[in-house]
Rosetta silent file (secondary structure, phi, psi, omega in degrees, C-alpha in Angstrom):
SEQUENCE: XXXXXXXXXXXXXXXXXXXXXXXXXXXXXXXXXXXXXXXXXXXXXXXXXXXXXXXXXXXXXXXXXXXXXXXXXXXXXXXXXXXXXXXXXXXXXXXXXXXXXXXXXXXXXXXXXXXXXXXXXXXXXXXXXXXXXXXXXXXXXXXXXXXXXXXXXXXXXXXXXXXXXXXXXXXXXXXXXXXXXXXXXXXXXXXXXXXXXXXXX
SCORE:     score description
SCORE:     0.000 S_00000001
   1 L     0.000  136.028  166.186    9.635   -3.025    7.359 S_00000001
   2 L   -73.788  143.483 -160.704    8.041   -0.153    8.981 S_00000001
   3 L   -54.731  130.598  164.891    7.979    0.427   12.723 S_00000001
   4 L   -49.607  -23.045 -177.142    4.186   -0.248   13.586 S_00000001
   5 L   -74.059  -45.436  145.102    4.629    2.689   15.787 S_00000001
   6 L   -22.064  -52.926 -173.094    4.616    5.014   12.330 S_00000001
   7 L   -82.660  178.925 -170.345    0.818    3.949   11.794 S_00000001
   8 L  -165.768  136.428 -152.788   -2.087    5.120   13.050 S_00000001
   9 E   -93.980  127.787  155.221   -5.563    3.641   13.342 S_00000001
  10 E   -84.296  104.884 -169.444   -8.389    6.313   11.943 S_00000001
  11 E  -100.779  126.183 -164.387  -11.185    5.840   13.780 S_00000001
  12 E  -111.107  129.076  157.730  -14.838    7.376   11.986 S_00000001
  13 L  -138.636  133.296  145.979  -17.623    6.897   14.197 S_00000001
  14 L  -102.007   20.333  104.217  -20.650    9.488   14.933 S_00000001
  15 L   -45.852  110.728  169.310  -21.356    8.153   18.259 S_00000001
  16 L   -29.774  -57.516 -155.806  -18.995   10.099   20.671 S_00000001
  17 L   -79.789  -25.803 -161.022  -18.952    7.453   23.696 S_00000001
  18 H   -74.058  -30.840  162.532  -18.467    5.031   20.949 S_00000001
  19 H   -81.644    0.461  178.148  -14.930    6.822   19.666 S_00000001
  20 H  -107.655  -30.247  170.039  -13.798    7.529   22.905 S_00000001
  21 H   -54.729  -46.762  165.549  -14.377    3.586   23.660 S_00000001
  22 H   -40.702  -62.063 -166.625  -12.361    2.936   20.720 S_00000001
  23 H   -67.706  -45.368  174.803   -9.678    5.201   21.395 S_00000001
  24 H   -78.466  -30.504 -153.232   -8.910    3.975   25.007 S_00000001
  25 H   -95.431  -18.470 -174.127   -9.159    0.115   23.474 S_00000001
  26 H  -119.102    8.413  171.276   -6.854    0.690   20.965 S_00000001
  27 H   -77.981  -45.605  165.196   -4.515    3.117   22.495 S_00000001
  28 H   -38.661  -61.242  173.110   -4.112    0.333   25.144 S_00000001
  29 L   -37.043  -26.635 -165.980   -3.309   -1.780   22.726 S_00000001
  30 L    99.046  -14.477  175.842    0.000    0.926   21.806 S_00000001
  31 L   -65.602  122.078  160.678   -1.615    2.037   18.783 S_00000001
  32 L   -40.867  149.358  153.914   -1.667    5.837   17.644 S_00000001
  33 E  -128.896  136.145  132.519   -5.611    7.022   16.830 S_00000001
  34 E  -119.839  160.558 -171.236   -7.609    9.788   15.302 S_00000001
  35 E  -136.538  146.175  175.867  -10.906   10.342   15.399 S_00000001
  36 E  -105.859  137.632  172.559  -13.735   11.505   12.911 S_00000001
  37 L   -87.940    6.283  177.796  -17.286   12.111   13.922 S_00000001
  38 L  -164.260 -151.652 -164.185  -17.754   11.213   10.337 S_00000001
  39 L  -115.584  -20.324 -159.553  -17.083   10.321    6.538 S_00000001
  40 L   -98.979  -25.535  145.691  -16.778   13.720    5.213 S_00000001
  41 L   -23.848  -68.810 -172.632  -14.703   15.105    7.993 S_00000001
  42 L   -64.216  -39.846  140.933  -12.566   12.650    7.776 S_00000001
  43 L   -28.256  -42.854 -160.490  -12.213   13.362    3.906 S_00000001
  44 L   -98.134  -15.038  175.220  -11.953   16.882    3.937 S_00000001
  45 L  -109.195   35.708 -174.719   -7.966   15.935    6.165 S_00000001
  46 L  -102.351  125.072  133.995   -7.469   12.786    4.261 S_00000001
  47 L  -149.507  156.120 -140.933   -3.922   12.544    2.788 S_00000001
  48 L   -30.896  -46.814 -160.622   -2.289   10.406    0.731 S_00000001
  49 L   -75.202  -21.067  174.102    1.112    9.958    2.851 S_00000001
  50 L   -55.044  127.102  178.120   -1.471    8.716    5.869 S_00000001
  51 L  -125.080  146.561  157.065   -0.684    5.159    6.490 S_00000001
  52 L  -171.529 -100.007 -154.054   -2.344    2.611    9.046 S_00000001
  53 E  -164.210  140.655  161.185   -5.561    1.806    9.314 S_00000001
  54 E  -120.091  160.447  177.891   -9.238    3.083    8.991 S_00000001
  55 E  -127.085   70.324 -165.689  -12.083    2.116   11.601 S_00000001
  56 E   -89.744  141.412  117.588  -15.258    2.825   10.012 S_00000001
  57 E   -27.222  122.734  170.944  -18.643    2.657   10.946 S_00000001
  58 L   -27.730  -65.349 -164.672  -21.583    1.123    8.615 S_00000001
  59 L  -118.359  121.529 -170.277  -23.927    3.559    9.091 S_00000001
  60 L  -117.333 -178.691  171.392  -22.745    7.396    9.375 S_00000001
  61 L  -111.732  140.156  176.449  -24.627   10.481    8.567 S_00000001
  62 L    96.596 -149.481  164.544  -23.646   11.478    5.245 S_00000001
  63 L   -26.296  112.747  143.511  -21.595    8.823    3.422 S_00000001
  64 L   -38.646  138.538 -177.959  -21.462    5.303    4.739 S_00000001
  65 H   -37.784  -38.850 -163.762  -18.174    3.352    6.006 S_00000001
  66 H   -87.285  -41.442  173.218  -18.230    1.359    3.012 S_00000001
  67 H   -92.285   26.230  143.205  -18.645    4.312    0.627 S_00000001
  68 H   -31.733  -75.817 -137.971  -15.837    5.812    2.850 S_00000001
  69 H   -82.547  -36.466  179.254  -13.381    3.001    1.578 S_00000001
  70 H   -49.170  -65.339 -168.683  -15.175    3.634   -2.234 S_00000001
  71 H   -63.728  -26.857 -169.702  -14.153    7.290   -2.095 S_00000001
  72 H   -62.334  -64.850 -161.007  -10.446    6.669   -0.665 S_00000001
  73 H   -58.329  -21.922  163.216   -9.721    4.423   -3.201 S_00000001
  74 H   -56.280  -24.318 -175.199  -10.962    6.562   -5.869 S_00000001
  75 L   -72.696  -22.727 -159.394   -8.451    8.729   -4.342 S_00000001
  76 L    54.170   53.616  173.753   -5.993    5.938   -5.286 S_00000001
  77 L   -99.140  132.402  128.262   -5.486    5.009   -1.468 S_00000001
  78 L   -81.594  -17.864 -151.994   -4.715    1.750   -0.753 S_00000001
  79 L   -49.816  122.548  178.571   -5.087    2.098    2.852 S_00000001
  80 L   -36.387  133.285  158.127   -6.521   -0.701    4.789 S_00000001
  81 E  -131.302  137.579  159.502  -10.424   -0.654    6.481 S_00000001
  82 E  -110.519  140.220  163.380  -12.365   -2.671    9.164 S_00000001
  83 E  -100.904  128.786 -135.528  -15.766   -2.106    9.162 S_00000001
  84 E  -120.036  141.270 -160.314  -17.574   -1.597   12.139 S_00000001
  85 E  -159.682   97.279  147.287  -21.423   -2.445   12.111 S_00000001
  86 L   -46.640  -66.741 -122.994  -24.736   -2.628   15.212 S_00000001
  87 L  -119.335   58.964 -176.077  -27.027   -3.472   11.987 S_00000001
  88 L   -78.582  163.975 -175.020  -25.087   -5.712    9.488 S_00000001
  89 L  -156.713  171.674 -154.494  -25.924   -7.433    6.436 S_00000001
  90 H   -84.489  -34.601 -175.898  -24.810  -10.319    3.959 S_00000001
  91 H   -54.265  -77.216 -164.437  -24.862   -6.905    1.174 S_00000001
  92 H   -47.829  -42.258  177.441  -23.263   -4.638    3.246 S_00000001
  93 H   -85.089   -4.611  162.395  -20.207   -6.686    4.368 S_00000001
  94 H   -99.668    6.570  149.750  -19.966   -8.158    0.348 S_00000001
  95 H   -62.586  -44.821 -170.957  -19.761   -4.616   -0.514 S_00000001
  96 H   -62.772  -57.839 -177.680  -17.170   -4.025    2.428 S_00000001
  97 L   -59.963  -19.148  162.192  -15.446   -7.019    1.109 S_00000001
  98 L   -67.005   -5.542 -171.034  -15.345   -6.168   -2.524 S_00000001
  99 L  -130.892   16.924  146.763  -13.462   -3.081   -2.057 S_00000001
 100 L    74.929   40.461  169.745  -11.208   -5.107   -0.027 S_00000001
 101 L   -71.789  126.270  171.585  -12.148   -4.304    3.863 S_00000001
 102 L   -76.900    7.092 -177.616  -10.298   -6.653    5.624 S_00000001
 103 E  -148.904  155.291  154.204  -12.714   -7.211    8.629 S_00000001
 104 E  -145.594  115.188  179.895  -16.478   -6.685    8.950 S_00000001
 105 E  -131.315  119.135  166.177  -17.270   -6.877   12.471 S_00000001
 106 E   -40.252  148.279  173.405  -20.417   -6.960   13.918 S_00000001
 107 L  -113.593  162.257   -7.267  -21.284   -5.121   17.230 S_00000001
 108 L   -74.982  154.379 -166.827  -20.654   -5.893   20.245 S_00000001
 109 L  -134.343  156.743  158.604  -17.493   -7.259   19.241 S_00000001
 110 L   -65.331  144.174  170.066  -14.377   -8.322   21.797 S_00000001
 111 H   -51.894  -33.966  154.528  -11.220   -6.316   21.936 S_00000001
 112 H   -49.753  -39.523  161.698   -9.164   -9.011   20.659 S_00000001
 113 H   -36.271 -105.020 -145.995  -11.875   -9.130   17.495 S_00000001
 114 H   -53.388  -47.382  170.841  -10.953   -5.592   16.783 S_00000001
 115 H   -47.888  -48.987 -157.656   -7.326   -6.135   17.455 S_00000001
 116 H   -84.713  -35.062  159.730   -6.494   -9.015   15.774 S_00000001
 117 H   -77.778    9.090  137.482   -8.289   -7.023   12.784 S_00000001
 118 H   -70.725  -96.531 -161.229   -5.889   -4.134   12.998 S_00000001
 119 H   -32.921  -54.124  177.785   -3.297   -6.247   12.941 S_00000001
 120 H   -60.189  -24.323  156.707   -3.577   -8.097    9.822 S_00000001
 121 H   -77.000   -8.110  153.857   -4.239   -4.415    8.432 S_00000001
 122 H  -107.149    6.899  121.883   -1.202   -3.220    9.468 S_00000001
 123 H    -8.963  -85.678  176.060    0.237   -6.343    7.946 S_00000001
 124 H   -63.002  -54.598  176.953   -0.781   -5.523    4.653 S_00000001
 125 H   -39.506  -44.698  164.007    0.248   -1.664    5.223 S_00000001
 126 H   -64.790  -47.057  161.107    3.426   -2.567    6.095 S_00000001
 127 H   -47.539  -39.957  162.716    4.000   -4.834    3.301 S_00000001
 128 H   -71.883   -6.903 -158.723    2.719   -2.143    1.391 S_00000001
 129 H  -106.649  -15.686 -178.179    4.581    0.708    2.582 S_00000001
 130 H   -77.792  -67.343  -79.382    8.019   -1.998    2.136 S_00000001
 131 L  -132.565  -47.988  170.424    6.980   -2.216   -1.379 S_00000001
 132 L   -46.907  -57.129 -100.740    6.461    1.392   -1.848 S_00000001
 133 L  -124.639  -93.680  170.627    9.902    2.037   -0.364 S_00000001
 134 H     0.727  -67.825 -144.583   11.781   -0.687   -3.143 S_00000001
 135 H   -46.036  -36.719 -145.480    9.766    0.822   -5.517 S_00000001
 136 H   -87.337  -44.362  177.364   11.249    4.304   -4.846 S_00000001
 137 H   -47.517  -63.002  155.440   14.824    2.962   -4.589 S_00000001
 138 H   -34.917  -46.382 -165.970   14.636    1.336   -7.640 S_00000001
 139 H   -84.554  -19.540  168.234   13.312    4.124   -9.634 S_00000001
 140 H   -87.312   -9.709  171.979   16.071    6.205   -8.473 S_00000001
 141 H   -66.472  -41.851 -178.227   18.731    3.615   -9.539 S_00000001
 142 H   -54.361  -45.868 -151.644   16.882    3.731  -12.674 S_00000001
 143 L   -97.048   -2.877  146.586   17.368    7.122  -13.135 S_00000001
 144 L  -101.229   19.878 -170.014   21.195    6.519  -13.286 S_00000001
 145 L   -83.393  129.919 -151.226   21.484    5.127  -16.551 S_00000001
 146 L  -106.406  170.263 -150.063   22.382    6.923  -19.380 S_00000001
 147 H   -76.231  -26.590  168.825   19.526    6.908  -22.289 S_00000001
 148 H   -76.588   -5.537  153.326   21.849    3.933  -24.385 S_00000001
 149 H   -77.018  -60.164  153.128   22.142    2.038  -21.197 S_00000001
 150 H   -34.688  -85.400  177.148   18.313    2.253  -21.017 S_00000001
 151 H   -18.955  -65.722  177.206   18.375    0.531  -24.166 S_00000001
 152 H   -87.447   14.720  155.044   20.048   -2.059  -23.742 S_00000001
 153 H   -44.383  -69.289 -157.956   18.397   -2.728  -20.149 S_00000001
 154 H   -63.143  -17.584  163.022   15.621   -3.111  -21.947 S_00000001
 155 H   -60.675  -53.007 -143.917   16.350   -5.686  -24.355 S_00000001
 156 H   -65.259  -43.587 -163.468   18.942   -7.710  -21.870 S_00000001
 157 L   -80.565   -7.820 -169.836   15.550   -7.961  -19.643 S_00000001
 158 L   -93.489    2.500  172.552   13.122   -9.006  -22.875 S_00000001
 159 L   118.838  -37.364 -155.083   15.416  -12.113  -23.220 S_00000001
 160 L   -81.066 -174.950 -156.542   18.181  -11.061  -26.372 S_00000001
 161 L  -134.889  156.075 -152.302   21.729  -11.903  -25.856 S_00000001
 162 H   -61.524  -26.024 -165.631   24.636   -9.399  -26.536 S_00000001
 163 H   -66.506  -61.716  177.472   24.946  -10.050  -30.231 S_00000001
 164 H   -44.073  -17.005 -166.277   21.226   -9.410  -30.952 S_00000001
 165 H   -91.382  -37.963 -170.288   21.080   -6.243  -28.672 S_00000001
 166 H   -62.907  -19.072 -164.135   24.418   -5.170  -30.799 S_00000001
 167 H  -103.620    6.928 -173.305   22.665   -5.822  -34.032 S_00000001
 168 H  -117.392  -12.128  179.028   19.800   -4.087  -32.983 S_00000001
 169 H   -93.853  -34.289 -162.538   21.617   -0.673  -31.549 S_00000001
 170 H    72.227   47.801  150.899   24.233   -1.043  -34.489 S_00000001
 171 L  -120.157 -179.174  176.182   27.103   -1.319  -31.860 S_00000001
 172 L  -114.906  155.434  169.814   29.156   -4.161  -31.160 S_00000001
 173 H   -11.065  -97.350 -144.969   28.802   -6.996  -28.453 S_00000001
 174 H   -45.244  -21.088 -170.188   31.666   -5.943  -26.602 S_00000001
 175 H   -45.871  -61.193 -156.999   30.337   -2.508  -26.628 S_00000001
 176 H   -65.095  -18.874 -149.635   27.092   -4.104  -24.981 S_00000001
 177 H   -96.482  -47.020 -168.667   28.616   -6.661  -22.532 S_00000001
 178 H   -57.003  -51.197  171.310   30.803   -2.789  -20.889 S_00000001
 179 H   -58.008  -26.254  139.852   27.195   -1.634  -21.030 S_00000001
 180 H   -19.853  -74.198  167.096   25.902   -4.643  -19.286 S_00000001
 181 H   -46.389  -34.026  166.162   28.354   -4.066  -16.893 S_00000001
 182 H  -105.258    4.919  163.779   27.896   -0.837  -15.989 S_00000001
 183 H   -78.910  -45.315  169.449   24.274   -1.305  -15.672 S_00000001
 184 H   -48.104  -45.988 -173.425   24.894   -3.909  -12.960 S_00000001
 185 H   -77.660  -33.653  160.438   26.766   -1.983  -11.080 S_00000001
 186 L   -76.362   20.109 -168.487   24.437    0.855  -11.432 S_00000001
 187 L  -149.098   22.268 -178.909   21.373   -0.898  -10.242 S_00000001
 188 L    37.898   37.602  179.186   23.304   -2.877   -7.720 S_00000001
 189 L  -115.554  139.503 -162.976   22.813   -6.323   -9.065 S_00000001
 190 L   -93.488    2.573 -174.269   24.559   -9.438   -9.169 S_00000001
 191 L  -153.061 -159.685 -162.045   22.858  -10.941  -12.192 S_00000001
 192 L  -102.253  -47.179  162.564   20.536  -10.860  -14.848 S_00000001
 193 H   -36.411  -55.662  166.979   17.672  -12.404  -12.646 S_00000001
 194 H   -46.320  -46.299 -174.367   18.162   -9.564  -10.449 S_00000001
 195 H   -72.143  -52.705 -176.726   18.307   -7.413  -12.877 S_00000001
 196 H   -68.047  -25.741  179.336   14.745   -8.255  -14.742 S_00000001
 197 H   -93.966    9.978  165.349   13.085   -8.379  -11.273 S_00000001
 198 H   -65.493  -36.989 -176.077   14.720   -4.897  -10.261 S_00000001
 199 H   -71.011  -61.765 -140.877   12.814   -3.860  -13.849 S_00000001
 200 L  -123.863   55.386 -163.969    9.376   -5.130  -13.286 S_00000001
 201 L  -113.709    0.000    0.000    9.276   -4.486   -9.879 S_00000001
């Protein structure tokens, strides 16, 4: 899993005093920060490979926090947001929550509040960033297979059994079981199980 020390909390505020408050509470904490005096700022440096956390404000000048976390994802960012809010509302935080902010916290809020919501977003970040990582691994295992081993991958994981994949290539079983075999080894698996969730991964 990735070191928590790797992430980094983005904090978007246009109050000054209010990001510098921030900044000390969650640097304390051990946590990395940057800070935006806004949404579009923080946009115009946004890039993909950033991973942590965002710390948005409600109400910004320009763009709101929540149609922050609208544009990122359009971006096809998962990255986690807490939403940060003086003026809140039942809308505004089932907006936040539809687009899958993990906190909407009212101000004044405790440090532990704010904490305990970073943490469960770099929870999910991490999990996501493990997931990522598999993903990547996999696809290069994939990518040792010759294009008739790809074949019959793809049956052996849909279920048929050597005869049917042979009668379906127009080789024979034994052919398919050495391909079998050298599929395992090339995708570093000790079974079949393995093998279909190494596929669909």
């Amino acid at each position: 899993m990735p070191e928590r020390g790797s992430l980094v909390v983005y904090v978007v505020d246009d109050d000054a005093a209010i990001r510098d408050s921030l900044a000390l509470m969650i640097g304390l904490a051990g946590y990395a920060t940057r800070l935006f005096a806004d949404a579009e700022s923080f946009l115009a440096a946004f890039e993909p490979a950033w991973s942590g956390c965002v710390v948005a404000d409600l109400r910004l000048p320009g763009l709101s926090g929540v149609e922050l976390q609208a544009r990122i994802r359009e971006r096809g960012s998962s990255i986690p947001f807490v939403i940060i809010t003086a003026h809140g509302d039942v809308r505004a935080a089932r907006d936040a929550f539809r687009a899958h902010a993990v906190d909407f916290i009212e101000k004044p809020f405790e440090d532990v509040q704010l904490r305990a919501a970073i943490d469960s977003a770099f929870d999910l970040e991490s999990a996501r960033l493990e997931d990522a990582e598999l993903r990547r691994v996999d696809t290069a295992k994939l990518a040792r297979l010759t294009p008739r081993e790809r074949e019959v991958l793809e049956h052996a994981v849909n279920g048929s059994h050597a005869k049917e994949i042979a009668a379906a290539l127009g080789i024979s079983p034994r052919t398919v079981e050495v391909h079998k075999t050298r599929i395992m080894e090339k995708l570093e698996v000790r079974n079949i199980a393995e093998l279909v969730r190494l596929r669909f991964r």
